[in-house]
C-alpha positions as CSV (number, residue, x, y, z in Angstrom):
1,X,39.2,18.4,-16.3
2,X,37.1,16.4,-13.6
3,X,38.9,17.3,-10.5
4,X,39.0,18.6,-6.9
5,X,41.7,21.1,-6.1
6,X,42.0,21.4,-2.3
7,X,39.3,23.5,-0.4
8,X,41.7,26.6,-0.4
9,X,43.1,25.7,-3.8
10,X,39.4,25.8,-5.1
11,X,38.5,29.0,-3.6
12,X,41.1,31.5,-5.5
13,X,42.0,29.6,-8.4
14,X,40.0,28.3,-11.8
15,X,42.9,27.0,-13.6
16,X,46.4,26.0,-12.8
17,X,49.3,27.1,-15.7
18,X,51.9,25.1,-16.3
19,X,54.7,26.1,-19.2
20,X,56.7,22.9,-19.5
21,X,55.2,20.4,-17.0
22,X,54.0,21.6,-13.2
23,X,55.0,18.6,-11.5
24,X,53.1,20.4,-8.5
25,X,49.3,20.6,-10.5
26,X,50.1,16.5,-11.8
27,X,50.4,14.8,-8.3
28,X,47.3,17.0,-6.9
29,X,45.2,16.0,-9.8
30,X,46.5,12.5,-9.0
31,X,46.1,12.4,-5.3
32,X,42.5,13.8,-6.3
33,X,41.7,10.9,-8.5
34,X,40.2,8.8,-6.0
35,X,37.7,11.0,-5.6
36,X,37.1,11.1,-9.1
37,X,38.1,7.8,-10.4
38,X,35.7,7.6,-13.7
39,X,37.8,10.9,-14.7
40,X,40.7,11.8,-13.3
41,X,43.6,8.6,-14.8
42,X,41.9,9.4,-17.9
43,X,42.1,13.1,-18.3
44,X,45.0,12.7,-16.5
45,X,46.7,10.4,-19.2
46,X,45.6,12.7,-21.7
47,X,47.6,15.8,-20.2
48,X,50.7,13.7,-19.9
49,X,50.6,13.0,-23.4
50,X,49.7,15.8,-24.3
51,X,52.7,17.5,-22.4
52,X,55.1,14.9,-24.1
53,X,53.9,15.8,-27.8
54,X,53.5,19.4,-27.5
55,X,56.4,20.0,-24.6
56,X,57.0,24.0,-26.1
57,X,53.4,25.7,-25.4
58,X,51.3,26.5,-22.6
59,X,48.6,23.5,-20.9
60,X,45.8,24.5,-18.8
61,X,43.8,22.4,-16.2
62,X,40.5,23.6,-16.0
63,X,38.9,22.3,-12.5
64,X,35.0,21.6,-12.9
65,X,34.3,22.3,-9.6
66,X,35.9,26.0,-9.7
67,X,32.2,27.1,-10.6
68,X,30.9,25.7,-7.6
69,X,33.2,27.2,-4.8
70,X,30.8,30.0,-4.4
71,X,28.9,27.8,-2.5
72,X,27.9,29.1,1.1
73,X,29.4,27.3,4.0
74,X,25.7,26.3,5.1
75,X,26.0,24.3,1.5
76,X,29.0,22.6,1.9
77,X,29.6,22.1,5.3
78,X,28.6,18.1,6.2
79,X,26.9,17.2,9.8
80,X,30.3,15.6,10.5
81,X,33.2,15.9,12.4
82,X,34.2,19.3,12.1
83,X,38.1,18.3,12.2
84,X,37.4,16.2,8.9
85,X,36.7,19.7,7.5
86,X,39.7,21.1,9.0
87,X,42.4,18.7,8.3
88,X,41.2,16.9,5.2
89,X,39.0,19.3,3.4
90,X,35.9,17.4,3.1
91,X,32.9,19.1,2.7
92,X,31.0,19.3,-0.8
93,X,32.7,20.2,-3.9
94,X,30.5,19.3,-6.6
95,X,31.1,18.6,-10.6
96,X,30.1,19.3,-14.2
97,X,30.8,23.1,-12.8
98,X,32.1,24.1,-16.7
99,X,28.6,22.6,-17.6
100,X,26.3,24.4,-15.2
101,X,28.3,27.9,-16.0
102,X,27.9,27.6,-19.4
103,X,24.2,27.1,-19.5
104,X,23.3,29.0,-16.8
105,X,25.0,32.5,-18.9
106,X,23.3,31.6,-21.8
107,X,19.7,31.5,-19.8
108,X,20.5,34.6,-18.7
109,X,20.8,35.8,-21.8
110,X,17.7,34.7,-23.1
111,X,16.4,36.1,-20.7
112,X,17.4,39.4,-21.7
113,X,19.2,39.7,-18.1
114,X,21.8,39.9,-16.5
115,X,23.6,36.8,-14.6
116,X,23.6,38.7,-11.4
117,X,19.8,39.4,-11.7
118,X,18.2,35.8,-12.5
119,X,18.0,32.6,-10.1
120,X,18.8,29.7,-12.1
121,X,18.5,26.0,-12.1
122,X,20.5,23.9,-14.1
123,X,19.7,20.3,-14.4
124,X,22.7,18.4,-16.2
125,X,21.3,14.8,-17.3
126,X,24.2,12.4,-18.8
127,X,25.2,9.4,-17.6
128,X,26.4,11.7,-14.7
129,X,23.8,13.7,-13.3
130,X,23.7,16.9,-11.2
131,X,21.7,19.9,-10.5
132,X,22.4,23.4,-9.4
133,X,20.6,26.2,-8.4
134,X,22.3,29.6,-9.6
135,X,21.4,32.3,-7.7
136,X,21.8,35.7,-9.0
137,X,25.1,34.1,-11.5
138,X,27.0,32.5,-8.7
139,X,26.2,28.6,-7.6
140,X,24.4,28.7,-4.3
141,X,23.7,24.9,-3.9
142,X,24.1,21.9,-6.3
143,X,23.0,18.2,-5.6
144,X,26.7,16.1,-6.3
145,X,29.3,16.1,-3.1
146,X,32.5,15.7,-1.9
147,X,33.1,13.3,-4.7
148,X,30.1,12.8,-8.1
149,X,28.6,9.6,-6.0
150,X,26.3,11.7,-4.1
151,X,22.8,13.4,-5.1
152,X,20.9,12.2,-8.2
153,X,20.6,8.9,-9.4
154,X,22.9,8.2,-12.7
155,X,24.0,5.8,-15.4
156,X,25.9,3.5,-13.0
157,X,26.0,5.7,-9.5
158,X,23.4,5.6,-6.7
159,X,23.3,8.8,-5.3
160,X,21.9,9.7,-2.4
161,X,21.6,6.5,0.0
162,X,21.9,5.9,3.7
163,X,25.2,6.0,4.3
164,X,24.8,3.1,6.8
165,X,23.8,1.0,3.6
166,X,27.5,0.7,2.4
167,X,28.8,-0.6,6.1
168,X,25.7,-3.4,6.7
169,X,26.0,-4.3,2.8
170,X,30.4,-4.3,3.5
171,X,29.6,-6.8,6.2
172,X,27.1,-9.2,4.7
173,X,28.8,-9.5,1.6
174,X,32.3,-9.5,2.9
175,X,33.7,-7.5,0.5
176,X,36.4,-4.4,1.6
177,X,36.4,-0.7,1.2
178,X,37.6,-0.5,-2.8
179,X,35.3,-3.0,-3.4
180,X,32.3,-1.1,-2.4
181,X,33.2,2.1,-3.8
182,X,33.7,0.4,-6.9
183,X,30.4,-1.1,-6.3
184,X,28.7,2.4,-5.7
185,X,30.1,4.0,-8.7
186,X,30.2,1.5,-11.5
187,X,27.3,-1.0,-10.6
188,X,24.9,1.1,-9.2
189,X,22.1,3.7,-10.1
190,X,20.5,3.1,-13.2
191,X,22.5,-0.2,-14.0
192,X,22.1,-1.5,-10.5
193,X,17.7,-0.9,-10.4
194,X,17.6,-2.3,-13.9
195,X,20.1,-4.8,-14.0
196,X,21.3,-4.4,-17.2
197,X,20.6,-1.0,-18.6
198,X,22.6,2.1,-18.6
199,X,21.4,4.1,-21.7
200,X,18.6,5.5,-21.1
201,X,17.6,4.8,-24.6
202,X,17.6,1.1,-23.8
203,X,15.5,1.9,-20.7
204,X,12.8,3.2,-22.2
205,X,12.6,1.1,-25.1
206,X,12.2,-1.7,-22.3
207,X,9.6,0.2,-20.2
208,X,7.6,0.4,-23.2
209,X,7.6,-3.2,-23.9
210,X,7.1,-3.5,-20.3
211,X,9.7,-4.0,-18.2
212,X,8.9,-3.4,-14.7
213,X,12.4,-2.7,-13.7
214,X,12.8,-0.4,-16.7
215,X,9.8,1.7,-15.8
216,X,10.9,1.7,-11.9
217,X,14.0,3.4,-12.6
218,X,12.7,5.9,-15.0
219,X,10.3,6.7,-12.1
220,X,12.3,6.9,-9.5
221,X,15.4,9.1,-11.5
222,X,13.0,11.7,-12.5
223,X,11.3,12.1,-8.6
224,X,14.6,12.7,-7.3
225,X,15.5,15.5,-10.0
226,X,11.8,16.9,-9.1
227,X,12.4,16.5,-5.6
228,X,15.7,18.4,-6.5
229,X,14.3,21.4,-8.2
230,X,11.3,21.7,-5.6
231,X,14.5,22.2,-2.7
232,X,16.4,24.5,-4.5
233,X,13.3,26.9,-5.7
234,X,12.7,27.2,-1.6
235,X,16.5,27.7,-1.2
236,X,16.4,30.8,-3.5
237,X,13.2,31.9,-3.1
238,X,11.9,31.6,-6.1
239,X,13.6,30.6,-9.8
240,X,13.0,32.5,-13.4
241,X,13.8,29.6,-14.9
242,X,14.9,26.2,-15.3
243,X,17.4,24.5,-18.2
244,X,17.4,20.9,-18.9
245,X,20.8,20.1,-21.0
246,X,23.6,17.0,-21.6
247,X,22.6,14.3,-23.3
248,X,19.6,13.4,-21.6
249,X,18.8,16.6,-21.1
250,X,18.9,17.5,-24.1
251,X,17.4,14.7,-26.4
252,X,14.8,13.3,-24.0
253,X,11.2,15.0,-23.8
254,X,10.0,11.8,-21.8
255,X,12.5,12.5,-18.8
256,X,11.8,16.8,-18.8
257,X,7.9,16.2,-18.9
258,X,8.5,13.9,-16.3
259,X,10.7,15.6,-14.0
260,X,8.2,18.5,-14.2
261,X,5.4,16.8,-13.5
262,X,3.3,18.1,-10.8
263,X,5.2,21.4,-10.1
264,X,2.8,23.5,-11.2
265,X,2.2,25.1,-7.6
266,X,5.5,26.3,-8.5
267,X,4.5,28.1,-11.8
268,X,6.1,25.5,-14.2
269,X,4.6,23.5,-16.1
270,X,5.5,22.3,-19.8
271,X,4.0,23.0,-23.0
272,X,4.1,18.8,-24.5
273,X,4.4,20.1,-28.0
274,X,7.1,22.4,-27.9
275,X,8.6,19.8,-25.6
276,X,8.9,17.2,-28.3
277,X,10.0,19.5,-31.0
278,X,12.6,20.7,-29.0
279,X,14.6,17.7,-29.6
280,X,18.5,18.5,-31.9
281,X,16.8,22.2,-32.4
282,X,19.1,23.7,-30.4
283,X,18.1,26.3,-27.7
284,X,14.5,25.9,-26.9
285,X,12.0,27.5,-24.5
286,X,9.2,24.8,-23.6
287,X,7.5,26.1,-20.8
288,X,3.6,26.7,-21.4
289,X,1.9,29.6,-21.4
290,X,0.6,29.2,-17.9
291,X,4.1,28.7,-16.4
292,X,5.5,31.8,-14.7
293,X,9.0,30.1,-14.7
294,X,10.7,29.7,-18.1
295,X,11.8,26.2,-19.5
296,X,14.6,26.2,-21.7
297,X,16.7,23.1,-23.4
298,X,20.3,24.7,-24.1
299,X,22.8,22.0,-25.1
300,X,25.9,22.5,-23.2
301,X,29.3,23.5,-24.6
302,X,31.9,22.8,-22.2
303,X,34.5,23.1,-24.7
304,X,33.7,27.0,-25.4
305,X,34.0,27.5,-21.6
306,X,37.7,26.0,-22.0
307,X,38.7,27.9,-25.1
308,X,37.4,31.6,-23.6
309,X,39.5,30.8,-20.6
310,X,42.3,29.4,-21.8
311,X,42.3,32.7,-24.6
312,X,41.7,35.1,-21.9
313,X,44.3,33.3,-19.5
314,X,47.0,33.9,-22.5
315,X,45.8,37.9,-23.3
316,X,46.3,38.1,-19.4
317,X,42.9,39.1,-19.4
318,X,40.9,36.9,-17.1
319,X,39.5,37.6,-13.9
320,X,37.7,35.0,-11.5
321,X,34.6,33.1,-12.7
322,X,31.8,35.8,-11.1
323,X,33.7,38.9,-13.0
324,X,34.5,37.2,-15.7
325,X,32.5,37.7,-19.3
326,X,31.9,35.4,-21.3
327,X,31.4,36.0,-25.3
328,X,28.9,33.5,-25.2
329,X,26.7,35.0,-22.1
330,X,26.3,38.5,-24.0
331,X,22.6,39.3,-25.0
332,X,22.4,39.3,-28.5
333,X,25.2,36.2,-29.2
334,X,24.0,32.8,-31.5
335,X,25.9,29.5,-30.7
């Protein structure tokens, strides 16, 4: 579930319970829709129904962001009013936490280590897009904000802009606040540079028949997520390793050779053929031989994460997300 519990909500709890409808977890994953609107109605919707067809057994909400609120204040607090902090919890939250959990254990354990004794960072590449360095098993910083809108450029989001840009543009286009946000989230990023492209299939297909804008927005998506990763290795001091997973992620060798590009001052560097084999072969290391810093491909299973907890919720046997173990994260264990 997509959503943003309230700062203290977020800080002691990964799931909320509910037996036979917690009319208490619907109407704060509604008032939390707006800043989530591409998934909160929906996943909403879905729990209603689900409540109304199965109204005798146990639902669970599992929060996203519940993996990110290890974040350090430094990381989350915003050079804003202070009071906005204090009275209406903003500060960044981040998504695609089940995501960045999952795939950050599972390095681990190729690694042959421990999640407290690796720095990870996890690069998430769907339509949505976000980034997270992992230090030591507990999210230390990750690139998406108070709502998904902010950090890398995606499918149909801009990302990181001057936040001035949205006022001047409000004004010369005469257009109101839903309009804008609607703007920023459904008409931008990807869509907005190329003008008619989300897939990133379709975007390269026209960059290689020449599409200027196709090749601009290729460009300028994988300098961010470089940009990205070259910030969060100085924010840890150093990284063993870096996954690439989601769609993108997963399936693209064009967008992981090119978001590693030049990083080699940073001991990582890709090996091109193990790159392009590593496409539907599951997990992968694709690093060369002269990169210090491992390079895996690990496709992302969200829906394990959800099962384990919901399991371990039931046996009365979970504990918070840093404790926790995972079946999946143990050395030795095959998806």
């Amino acid at each position: 579930m997509r959503s943003r519990p309230s700062d203290r909500q977020q800080q002691s709890s990964n799931h909320n319970y509910s037996n036979h409808g917690n009319d208490n977890v619907i109407r704060v994953i509604e008032q939390c829709s707006k800043l989530a609107p591409l998934h909160n109605p929906p996943n909403l919707l879905g729990i209603k129904i689900a409540m109304e067809a199965m109204p005798n057994i146990p639902h669970f909400a599992v929060f996203d962001t519940a993996f990110l609120s290890t974040l350090p204040p430094h990381a989350y607090t915003y050079g804003i009013p202070y009071e906005w902090y204090e009275k209406f919890d903003v500060r960044k939250y981040g998504f695609h936490g089940t995501s960045h959990l999952y795939v950050s254990r599972r390095a681990a354990a190729l690694l042959g280590r421990k999640p407290s004794e690796v720095n990870v960072i996890t690069v998430h590449i769907g339509n949505g897009v976000s980034i997270t360095a992992v230090k030591k098993g507990a999210a230390y910083d990750h690139s998406m904000g108070f709502t998904p809108l902010e950090g890398a450029v995606m499918g149909t989001r801009c990302g990181d802009i001057d936040p001035a840009i949205p006022l001047v543009m409000m004004r010369q286009l005469n257009v109101n606040a839903d309009d804008m946000e609607k703007i920023l989230n459904t008409k931008s990023g990807l869509l907005g540079i190329t003008g008619k492209y989300v897939d990133r299939r379709d975007i390269r297909k026209a960059a290689k028949e020449g599409d200027e804008r196709s090749r601009l927005a290729i460009d300028v998506e994988c300098y961010r997520l470089r940009k990205y990763i070259g910030a969060y290795v100085a924010a840890m001091n150093g990284t063993d390793c870096i996954v690439f997973t989601a769609g993108v992620g997963e399936n693209s060798p064009l967008y992981r050779e090119k978001i590693c590009e030049n990083l080699n001052s940073l001991g990582i560097a890709i090996d091109k053929e193990k790159n392009e084999q590593a496409v539907g072969a599951g997990e992968r290391e694709i690093g060369s031989r002269e990169s210090r810093v491992k390079i895996f491909v690990i496709p992302t299973n969200e829906e394990l994460v959800f099962a384990e907890d919901a399991v371990a919720l039931l046996q009365n046997r979970y504990d918070i997300h840093t404790q926790f173990e995972y079946e999946f994260q143990k050395i030795g264990y095959r998806p």
